[in-house]
C-alpha positions in Angstrom: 221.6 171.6 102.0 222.3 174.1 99.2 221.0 178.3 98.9 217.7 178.1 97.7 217.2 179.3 94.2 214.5 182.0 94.2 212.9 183.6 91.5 213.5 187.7 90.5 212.3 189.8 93.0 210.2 190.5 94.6 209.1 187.8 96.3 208.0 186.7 100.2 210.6 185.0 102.8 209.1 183.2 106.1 211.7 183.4 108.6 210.8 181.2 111.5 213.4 181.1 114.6 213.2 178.5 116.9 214.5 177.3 120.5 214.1 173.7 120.6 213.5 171.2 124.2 215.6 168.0 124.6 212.9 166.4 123.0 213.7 164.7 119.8 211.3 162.3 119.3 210.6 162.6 116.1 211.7 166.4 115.2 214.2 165.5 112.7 212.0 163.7 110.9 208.8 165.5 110.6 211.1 168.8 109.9 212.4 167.1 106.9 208.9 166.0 105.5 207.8 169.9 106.0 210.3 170.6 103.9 209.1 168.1 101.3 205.7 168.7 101.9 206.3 173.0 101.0 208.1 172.3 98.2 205.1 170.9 96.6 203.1 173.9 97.2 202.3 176.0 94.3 204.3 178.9 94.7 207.5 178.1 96.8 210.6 179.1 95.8 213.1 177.2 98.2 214.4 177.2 101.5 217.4 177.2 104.0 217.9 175.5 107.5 220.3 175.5 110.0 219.4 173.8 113.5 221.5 173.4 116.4 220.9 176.0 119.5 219.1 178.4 117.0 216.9 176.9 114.7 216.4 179.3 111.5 214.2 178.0 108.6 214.0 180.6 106.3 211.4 179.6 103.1 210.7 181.4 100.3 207.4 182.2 98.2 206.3 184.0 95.0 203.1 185.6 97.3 201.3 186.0 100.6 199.0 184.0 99.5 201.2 180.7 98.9 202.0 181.3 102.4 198.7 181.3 103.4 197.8 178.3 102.2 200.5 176.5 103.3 199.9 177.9 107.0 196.5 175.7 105.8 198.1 172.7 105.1 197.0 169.7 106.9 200.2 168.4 107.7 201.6 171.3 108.3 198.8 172.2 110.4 199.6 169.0 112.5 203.8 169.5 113.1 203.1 173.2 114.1 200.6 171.4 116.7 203.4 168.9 117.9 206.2 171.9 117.7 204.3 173.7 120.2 203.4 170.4 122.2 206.8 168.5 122.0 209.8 170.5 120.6 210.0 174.0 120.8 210.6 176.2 124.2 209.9 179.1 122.3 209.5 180.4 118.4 209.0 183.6 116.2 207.8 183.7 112.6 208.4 186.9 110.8 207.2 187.6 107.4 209.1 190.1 104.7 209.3 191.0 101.5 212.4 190.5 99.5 213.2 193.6 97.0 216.6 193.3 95.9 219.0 190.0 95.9 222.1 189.0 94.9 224.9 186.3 95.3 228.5 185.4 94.7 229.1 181.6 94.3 232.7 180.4 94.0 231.8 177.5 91.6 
């Protein structure tokens, strides 16, 4: 896992925070095709994840509208159904706009 590259701003950032159950059953998995599946969607930018007792998934998006649509997404439609039914205790998604980046990288 790397920082996401994202565009000049501004741009959207979905923050979703998440308590998981014991369950695995398949989490790991389906969390990594999410992230495959979004970054085929027109307009996403990147994203981060950690997950142990938080969960944070923070992705990024050039509008509100690329987020809709991948709200839409059929398979995306079907892991937030399992993620209620299996493997979260609780969640919140929060949606902001970014106005002003910037980073420091070592290498």
């Amino acid at each position: 896992m790397s920082i996401a590259k994202t565009k000049s701003t501004p741009y959207y950032a979905v923050i979703f925070t998440s308590i998981r159950t014991a369950e695995d059953d398949g989490y790991a998995n389906m969390a990594d095709a999410m992230i495959e599946a979004a970054a085929k969607q027109p307009g996403f930018l990147g994203v981060e994840s950690a997950r142990d007792e938080l969960g944070i998934t923070v992705s990024y998006w050039d509008s509100l509208e690329s987020i809709a649509a991948w709200k839409q997404n059929s398979a995306h439609l079907l892991a937030q159904k399992l993620g209620r039914d299996r493997w979260y205790e609780s969640y919140k998604t929060r949606i902001c706009r970014v106005e002003r980046d910037y980073d420091f990288s070592r290498i």
